[in-house]
C-alpha positions in Angstrom: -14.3 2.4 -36.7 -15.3 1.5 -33.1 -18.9 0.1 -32.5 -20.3 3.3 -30.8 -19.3 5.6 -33.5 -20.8 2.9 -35.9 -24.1 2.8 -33.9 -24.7 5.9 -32.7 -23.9 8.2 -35.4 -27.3 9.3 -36.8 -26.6 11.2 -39.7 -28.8 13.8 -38.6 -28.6 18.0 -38.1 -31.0 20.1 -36.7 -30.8 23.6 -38.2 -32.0 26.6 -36.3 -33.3 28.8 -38.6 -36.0 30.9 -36.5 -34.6 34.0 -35.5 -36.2 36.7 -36.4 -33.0 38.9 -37.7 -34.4 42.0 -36.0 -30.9 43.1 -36.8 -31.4 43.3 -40.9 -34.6 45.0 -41.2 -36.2 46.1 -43.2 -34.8 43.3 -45.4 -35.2 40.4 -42.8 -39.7 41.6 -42.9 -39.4 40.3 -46.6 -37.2 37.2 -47.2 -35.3 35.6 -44.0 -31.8 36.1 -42.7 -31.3 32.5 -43.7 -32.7 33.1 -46.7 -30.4 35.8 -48.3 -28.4 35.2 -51.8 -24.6 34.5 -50.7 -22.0 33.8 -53.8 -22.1 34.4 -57.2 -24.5 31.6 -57.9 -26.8 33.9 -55.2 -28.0 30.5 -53.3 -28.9 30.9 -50.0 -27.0 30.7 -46.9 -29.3 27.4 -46.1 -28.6 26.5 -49.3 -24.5 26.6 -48.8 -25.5 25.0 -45.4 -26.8 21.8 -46.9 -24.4 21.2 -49.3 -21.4 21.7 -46.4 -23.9 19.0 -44.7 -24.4 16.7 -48.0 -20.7 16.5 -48.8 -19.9 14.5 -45.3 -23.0 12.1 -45.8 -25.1 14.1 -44.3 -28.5 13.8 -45.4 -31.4 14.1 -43.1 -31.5 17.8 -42.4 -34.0 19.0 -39.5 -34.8 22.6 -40.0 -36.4 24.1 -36.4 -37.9 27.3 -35.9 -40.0 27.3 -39.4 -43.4 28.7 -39.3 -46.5 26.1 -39.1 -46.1 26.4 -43.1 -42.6 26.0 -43.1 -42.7 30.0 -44.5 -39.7 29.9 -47.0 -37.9 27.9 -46.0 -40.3 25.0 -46.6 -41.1 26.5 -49.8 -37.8 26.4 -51.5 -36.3 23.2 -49.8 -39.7 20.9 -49.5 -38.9 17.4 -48.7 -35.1 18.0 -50.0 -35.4 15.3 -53.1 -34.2 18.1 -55.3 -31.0 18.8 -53.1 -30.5 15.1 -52.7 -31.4 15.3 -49.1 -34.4 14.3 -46.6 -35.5 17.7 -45.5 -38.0 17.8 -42.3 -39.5 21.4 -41.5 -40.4 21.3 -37.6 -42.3 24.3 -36.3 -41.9 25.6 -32.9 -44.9 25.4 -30.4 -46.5 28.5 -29.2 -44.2 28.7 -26.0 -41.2 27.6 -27.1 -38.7 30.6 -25.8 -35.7 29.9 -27.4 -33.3 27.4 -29.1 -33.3 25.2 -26.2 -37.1 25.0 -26.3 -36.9 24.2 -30.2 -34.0 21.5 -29.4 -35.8 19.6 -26.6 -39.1 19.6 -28.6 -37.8 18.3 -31.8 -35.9 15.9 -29.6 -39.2 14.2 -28.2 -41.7 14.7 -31.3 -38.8 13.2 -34.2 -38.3 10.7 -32.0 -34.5 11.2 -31.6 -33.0 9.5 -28.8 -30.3 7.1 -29.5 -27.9 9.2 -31.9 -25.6 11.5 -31.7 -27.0 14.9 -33.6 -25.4 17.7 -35.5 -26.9 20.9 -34.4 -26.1 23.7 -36.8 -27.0 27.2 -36.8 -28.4 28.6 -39.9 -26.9 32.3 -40.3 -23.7 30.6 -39.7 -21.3 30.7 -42.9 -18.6 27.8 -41.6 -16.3 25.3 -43.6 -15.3 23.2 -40.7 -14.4 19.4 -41.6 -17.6 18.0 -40.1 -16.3 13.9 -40.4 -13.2 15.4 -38.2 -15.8 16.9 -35.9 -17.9 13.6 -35.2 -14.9 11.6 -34.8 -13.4 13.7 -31.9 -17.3 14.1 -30.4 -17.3 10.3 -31.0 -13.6 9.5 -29.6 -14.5 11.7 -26.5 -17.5 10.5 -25.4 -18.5 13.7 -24.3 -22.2 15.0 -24.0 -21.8 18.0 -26.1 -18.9 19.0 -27.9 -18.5 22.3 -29.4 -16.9 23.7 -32.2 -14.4 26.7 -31.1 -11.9 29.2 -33.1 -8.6 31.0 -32.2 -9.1 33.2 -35.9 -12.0 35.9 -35.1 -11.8 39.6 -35.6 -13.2 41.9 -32.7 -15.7 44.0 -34.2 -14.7 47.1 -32.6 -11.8 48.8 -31.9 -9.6 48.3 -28.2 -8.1 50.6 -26.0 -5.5 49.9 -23.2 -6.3 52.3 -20.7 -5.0 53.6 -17.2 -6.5 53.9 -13.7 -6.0 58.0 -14.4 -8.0 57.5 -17.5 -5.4 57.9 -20.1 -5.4 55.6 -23.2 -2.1 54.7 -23.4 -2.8 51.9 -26.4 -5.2 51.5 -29.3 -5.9 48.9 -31.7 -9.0 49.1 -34.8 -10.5 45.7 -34.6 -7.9 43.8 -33.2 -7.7 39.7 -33.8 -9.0 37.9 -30.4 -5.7 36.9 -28.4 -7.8 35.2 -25.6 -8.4 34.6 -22.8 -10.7 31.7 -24.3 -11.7 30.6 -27.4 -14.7 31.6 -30.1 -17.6 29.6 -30.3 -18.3 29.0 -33.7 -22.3 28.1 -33.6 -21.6 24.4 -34.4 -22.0 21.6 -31.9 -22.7 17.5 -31.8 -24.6 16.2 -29.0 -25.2 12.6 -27.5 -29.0 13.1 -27.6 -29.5 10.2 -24.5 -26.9 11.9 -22.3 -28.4 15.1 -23.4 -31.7 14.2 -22.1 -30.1 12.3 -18.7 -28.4 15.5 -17.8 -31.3 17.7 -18.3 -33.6 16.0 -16.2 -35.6 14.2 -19.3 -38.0 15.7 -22.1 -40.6 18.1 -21.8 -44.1 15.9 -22.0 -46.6 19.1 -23.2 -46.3 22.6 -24.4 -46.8 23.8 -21.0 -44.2 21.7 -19.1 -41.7 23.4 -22.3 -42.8 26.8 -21.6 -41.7 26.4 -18.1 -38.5 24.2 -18.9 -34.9 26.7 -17.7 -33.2 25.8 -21.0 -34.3 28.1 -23.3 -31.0 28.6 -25.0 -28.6 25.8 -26.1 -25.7 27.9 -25.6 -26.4 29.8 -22.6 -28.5 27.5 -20.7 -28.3 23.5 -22.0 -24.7 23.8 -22.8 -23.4 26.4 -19.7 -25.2 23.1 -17.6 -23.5 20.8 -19.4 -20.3 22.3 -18.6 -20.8 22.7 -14.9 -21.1 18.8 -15.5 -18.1 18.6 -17.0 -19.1 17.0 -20.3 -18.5 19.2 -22.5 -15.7 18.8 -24.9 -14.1 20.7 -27.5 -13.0 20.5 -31.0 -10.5 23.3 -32.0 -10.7 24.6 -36.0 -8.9 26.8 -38.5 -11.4 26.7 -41.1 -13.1 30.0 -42.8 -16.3 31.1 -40.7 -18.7 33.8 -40.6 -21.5 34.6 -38.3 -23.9 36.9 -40.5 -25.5 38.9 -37.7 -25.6 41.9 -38.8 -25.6 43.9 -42.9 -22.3 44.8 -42.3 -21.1 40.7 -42.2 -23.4 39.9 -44.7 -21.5 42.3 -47.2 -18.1 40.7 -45.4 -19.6 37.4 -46.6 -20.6 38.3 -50.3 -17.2 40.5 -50.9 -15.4 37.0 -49.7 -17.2 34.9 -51.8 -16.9 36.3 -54.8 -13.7 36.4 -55.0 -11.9 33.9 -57.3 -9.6 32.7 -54.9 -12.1 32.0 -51.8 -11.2 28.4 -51.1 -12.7 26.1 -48.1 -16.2 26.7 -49.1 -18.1 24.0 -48.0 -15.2 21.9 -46.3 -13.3 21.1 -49.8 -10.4 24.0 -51.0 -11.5 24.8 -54.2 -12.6 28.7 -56.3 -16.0 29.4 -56.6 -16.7 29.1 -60.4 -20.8 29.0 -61.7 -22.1 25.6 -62.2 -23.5 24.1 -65.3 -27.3 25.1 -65.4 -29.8 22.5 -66.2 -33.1 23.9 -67.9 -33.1 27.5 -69.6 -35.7 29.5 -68.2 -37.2 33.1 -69.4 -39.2 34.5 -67.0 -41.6 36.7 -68.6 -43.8 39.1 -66.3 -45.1 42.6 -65.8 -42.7 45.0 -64.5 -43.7 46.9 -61.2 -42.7 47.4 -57.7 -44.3 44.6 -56.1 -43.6 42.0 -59.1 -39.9 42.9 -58.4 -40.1 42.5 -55.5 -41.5 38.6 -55.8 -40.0 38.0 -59.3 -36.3 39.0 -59.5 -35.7 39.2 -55.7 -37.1 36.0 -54.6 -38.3 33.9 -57.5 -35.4 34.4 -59.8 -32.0 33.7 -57.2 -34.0 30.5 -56.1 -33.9 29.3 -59.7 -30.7 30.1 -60.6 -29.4 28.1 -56.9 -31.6 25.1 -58.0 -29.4 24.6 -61.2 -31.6 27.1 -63.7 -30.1 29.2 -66.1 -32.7 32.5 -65.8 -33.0 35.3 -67.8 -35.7 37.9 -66.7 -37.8 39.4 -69.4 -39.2 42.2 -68.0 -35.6 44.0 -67.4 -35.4 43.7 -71.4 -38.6 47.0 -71.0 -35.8 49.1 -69.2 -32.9 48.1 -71.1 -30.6 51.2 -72.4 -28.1 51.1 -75.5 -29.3 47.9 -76.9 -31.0 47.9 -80.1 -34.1 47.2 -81.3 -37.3 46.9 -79.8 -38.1 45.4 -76.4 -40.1 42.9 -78.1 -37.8 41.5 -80.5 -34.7 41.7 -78.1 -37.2 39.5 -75.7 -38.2 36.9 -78.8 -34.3 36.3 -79.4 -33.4 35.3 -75.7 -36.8 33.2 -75.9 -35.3 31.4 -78.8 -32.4 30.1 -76.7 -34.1 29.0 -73.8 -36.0 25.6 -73.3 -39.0 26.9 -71.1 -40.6 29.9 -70.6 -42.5 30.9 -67.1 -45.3 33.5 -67.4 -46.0 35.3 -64.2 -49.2 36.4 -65.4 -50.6 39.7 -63.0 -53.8 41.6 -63.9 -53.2 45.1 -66.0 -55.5 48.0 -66.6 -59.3 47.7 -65.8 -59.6 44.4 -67.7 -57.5 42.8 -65.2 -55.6 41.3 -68.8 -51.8 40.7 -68.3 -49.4 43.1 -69.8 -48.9 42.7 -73.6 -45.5 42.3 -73.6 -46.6 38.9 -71.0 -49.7 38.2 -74.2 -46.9 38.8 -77.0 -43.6 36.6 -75.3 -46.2 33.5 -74.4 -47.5 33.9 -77.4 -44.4 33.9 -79.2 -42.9 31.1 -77.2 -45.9 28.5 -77.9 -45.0 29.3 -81.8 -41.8 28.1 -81.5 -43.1 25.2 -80.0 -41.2 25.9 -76.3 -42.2 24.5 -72.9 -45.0 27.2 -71.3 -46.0 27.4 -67.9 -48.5 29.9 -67.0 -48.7 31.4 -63.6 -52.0 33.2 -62.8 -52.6 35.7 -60.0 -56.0 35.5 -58.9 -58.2 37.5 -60.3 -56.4 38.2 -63.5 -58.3 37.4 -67.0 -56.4 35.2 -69.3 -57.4 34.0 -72.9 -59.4 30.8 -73.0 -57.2 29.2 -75.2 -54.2 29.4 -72.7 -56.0 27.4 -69.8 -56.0 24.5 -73.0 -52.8 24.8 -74.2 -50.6 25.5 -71.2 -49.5 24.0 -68.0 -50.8 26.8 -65.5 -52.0 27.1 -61.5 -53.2 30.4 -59.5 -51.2 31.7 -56.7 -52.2 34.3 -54.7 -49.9 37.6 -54.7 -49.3 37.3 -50.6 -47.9 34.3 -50.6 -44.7 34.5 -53.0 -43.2 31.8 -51.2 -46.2 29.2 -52.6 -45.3 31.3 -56.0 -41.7 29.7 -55.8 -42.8 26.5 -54.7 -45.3 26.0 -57.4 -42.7 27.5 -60.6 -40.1 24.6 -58.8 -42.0 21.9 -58.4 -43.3 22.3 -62.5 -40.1 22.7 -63.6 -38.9 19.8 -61.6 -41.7 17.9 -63.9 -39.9 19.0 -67.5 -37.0 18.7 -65.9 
């Protein structure tokens, strides 16, 4: 391998993952686009996105455009030890405008001069060969090379059409024949050329605010090209841009199918994992706990490498036999921990009593219990001796998930 490609390459992507999907609400106001269950295993896209990443050594993942929290995202990655990667959560400033902005700021505050970077955008489903890409970036020398497809699908349908106004051709969503290629929303970049061309790095929030490249595409990469240095690097791999519901559902109907292959940059079927832990979530059926418990809580679980079964759809059950309670107590007896998502009930503020009955139940048969308390909710004495428990408040679910992770991680 030559020298440069030997020094320069950093091992490093920078994911946007900002946007606000204005395009998927109401759904985008409760969990991110980024966010959203894709696959059978129902991990989300981020999640597919650093394990594309981890399989070509790539393992110091950037993620720009997180809230000063990290929101989320921050929540369910944290510093990436569980995923086997070195996860960074860099917030925008206040007048950052745009992906450029977010680019040229992480740039100067991480300190990134000297490598060449992956720059990856996170609603982007893609199974490009990513070794493949950095060699050609790498063999070019190019500031900026970007990833580009012949194989997309026009969205709408075309019509040939005369200067009279007659149509005198139609085609339903016909395959792009060109002029031009696709970009796919994947691109390396020579971070010290990078800065050269555009004139150095924003010194202060104001001095970004004011900065013309607020896009990477439209602005840092449409300059580069005027300079000729950009470069290109042609694929045939799968790839989806989920802008929109109705790609999303392209996605999911794609993915579960038994023969998707080149997910993640490997041909291979999608088949489920072996879970580590068994865990029984056990919590009070209601809008809002939904909501939190099997929307959110329960698909990050099952991505991390849980096997999750959720009590409170045992209450709702039809055709099965038996009592909630007892059909809850055999499922307990097969898993190794049971998480109680403990919300106040009634005007003693007491969690439900199917909650009381399947902790209850659980410590008997000497399982694993952690106990998770919504503020203001009155628990037994004993349980604040006997279990593992912390509060969370009901607002901030995404501290909910980090909290039920980070314990399990401990039994784990």
């Amino acid at each position: 391998m030559p020298d440069r490609i030997r020094k320069k390459r950093g091992n490093v992507a920078l994911v946007f993952c900002g946007g606000k999907g204005t395009r998927m609400q109401p759904v985008t106001s409760l969990i991110r686009k980024e966010m959203l269950p894709v696959g059978p295993q129902r991990k989300p896209l981020l999640a597919h996105i650093v394990e594309h990443l981890k399989l070509y050594g790539i393992r110091h993942i950037v993620f720009l455009g997180s809230q000063k929290d990290g929101g989320d995202v921050a929540n369910y990655f944290g510093d990436g030890r569980r995923f086997g990667v070195k996860a960074t959560h860099h917030p925008d400033p206040a007048k950052c405008r745009g992906t450029g902005h977010a680019l040229l700021w992480a740039i100067r505050k991480l300190k990134l001069k000297g490598q060449d970077l992956l720059v990856y955008y996170g609603d982007m489903f893609n199974a490009v060969d990513l070794q493949e890409l950095l060699d050609t970036h790498c063999r070019k020398g190019a500031t900026a090379t970007v990833v580009v497809s012949d194989h997309y699908i026009l969205p709408k349908g075309v019509a040939t059409v005369t200067s009279g106004g007659m149509i005198t051709g139609f085609e339903e969503k016909p395959r792009w024949q060109g002029p031009g290629k696709i970009t796919v929303g994947l691109l390396c970049l020579d971070v010290d050329r990078l800065v050269d061309a555009c004139g150095g790095l924003p010194s202060t929030v104001d001095q970004l605010g004011k900065s013309r490249y607020k896009d990477v595409m439209g602005d840092i990469v449409k300059h580069l090209v005027s300079r000729h240095e950009v470069a290109s690097y042609t694929t045939d791999a799968t790839w989806r841009d989920i802008g929109s519901f109705q790609d999303y559902l392209d996605v999911q109907k794609e993915s579960m199918h038994e023969n998707f292959v080149k997910v993640m940059g490997k041909p291979r079927t999608m088949s489920p994992t072996e879970p580590g832990l068994s865990v029984f979530l056990s919590y009070q059926i209601s809008k809002q706990n939904q909501t939190i418990v099997e929307d959110l809580l329960a698909p990050c679980l099952s991505s991390a490498g849980y096997g999750v079964i959720s009590g409170a759809k045992l209450n709702r059950a039809r055709r099965v036999s038996g009592p909630p309670s007892s059909r809850a107590h055999m499922l307990i007896d097969t898993c190794d921990v049971l998480a109680a998502i403990a919300t106040p009930v009634g005007k003693d503020h007491k969690p439900s009593t199917y909650v009381i009955d399947e902790v209850t139940y659980a410590h008997a048969k000497g399982k694993t219990v952690l106990l998770f308390v919504e503020e203001g909710t009155t628990v037994p004495g004993h349980w604040r001796e006997q279990f593992t428990w912390t509060a969370f408040e009901i607002a901030k679910s995404g501290a909910l998930i980090r909290d039920v992770l980070e314990l399990l991680g401990k039994v784990d």
